[in-house]
N, C-alpha and C positions, 0 to 999 in steps of 0.2 A: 570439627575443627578443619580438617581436609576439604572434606564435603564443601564449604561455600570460598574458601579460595580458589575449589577445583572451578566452581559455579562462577566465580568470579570471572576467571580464566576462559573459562569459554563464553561468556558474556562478553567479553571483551572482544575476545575473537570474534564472533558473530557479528559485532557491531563494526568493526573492519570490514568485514566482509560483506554487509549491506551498505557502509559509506561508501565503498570503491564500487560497488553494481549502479550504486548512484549516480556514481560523478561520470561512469561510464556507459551510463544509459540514454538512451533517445529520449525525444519525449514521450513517442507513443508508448516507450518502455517503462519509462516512470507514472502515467496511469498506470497502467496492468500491474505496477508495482503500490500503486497504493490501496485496488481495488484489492486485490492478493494481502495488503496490511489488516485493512477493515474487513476481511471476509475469518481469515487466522483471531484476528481480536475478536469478534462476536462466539468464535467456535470455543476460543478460551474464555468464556463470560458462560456461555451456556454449559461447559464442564464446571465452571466455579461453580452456579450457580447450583447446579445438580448436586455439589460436593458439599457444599455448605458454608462457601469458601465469599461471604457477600463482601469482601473490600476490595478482594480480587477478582469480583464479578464487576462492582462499580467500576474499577481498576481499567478493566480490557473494557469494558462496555464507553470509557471515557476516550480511552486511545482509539475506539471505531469513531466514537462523533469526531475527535479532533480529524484525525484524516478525511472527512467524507468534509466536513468545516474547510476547515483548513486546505487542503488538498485536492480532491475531488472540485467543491463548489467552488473553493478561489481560483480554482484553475479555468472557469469559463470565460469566453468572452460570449458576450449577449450580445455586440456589434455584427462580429463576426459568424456565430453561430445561429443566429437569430432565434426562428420558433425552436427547435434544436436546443438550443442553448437553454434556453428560456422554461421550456418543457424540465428537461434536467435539474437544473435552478429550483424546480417546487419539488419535486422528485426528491433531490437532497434532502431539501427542509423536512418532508415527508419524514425518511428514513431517519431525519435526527430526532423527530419529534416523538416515532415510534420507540427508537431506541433509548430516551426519557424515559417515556411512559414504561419501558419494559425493565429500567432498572428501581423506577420506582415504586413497580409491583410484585418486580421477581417473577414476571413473564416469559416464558421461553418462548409462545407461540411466536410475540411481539420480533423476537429476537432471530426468531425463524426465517420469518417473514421477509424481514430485512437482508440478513444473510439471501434469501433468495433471489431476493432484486438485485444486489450488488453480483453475486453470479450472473447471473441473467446478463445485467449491465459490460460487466469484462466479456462476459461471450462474444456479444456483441463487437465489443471495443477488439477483441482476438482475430476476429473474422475481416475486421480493416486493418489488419496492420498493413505495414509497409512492405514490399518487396524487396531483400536487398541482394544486389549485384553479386552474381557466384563470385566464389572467392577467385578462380582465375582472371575474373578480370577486374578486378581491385589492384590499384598499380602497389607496388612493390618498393618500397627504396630500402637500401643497404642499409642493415642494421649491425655498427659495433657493439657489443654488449656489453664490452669495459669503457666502454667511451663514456665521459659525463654527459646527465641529460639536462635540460634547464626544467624546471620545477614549475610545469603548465600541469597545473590540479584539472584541466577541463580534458588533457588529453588520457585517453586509455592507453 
């Protein structure tokens, strides 16, 4: 009875606490947050799956393709990134097609595999990040704390 209101409760909190890393993240920071989504979902698919646990293997194996779908591949521009872009673009598909095949046979290697590349991919993606400005020299304005703020969901 405690047990899933406590679960609830920190479910809840969690999910606070990943909406606001969101609204407060760059872009380069919301890749590395989705690769970091799909890398945790294939690691939970490969514990379910070990456990015996196959709806919560389909479960996190579904939440890896939605991110890598959804996330990852709708985030390219193929204009803009060209062979880049493009290359990544079958790369995706690859990893969604593998991770199919790996919930439809209860495959870990499949799942492995994939998990690998998505590492691989963020390493990558870690090694460009952006440089930002030490913090002394990031200008500074006077903060009231009791003062009203107006309610800009894009601002940190």
């Amino acid at each position: 009875m405690f047990g899933s209101s406590q679960s609830r409760g920190a479910n809840a909190y969690a999910k606070v606490g990943i909406e606001t890393g969101v609204i407060a993240a760059s872009p380069h920071k919301l890749i590395v947050m989705l690769f970091e989504g799909a890398i945790v979902s294939i690691s939970n698919a490969i514990q379910y799956l070990n456990s015996g646990d196959i709806a919560a293997k389909g479960n996190s194996i579904s939440k890896a393709i939605a991110i890598i779908e959804n996330g990852l591949r709708a985030s390219l521009d193929k204009k803009a990134g060209g062979d880049i872009a493009v290359s990544l673009d079958s790369l995706y598909e690859y990893m969604t097609r593998r991770l199919i095949f790996a919930n439809l046979n209860n495959q870990v290697e499949q799942l492995t595999e994939v998990q690998n590349l998505l590492r691989d991919l963020k390493s990558s993606w870690d090694a460009i990040a952006p440089v930002n400005a030490p913090i002394a020299e990031q200008p500074r304005l006077p903060v009231d704390a009791l003062s009203p703020r107006s309610a800009n969901f894009f601002e940190a």
